[in-house]
C-alpha positions as CSV (number, residue, x, y, z in Angstrom):
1,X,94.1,127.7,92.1
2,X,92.8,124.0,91.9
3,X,90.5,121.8,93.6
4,X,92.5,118.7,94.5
5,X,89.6,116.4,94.4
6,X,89.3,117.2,90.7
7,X,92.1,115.7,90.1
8,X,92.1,112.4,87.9
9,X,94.5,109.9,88.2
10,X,96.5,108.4,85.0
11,X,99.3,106.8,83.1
12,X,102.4,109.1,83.8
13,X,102.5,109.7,79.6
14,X,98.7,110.0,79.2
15,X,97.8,113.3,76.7
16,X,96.8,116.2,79.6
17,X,99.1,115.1,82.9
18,X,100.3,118.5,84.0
19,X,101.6,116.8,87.4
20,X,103.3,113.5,87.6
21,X,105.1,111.4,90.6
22,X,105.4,108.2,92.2
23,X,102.8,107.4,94.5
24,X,104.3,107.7,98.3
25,X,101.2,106.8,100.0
26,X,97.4,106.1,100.1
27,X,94.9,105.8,102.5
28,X,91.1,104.9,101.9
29,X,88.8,107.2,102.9
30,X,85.6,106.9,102.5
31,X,84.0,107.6,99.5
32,X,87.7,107.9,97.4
33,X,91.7,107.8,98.2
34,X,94.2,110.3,100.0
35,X,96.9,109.4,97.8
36,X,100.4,111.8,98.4
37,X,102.3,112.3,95.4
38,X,105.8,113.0,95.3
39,X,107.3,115.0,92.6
40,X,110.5,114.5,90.6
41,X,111.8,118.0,92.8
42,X,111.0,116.2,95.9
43,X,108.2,118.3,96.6
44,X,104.7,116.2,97.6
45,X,101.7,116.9,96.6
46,X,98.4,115.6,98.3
47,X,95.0,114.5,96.6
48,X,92.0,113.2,97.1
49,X,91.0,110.4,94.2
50,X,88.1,107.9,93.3
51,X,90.4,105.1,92.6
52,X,93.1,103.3,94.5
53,X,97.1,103.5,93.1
54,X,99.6,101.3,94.2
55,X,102.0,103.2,96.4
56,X,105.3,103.1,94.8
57,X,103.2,103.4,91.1
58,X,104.3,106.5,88.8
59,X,101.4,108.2,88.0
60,X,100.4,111.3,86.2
61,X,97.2,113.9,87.6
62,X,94.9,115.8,85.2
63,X,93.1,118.6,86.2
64,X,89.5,119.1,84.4
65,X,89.0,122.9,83.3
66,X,85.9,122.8,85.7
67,X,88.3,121.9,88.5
68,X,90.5,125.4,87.8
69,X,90.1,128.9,88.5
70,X,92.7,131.1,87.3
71,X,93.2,134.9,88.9
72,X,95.0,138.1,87.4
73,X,98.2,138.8,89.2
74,X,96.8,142.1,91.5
75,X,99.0,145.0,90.6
């Protein structure tokens, strides 16, 4: 499990992406940017970032280890 506004915005080859896409959309919201990601699969992901992307950019997202939990599978 992830927060999505952890997520950090890069260069698609930066050391660390563990998702990247091209940018589909963004929208300005206040304090940061809705920005919808789609994947290579098709699938899009949605985040909430502190800088703008061009839409149409490819883009890579990093996820800082304070940003993660991670759960045993329950048996």
């Amino acid at each position: 499990l992830f927060r999505p506004e952890g997520a950090r915005v890069e260069e698609a080859d930066s050391e660390g992406v563990i998702i990247s896409g091209n940018v589909e959309d963004v929208v300005f919201r206040g304090g940061g940017y809705h920005l919808e990601l789609r994947l290579p699969d098709g699938e899009v992901f949605s985040f909430h970032v502190n800088r703008a992307v061009s839409r149409g950019a490819k883009v890579g997202l990093t996820l800082p280890a304070e940003n993660v939990l991670a759960y045993r599978e329950a048996h």
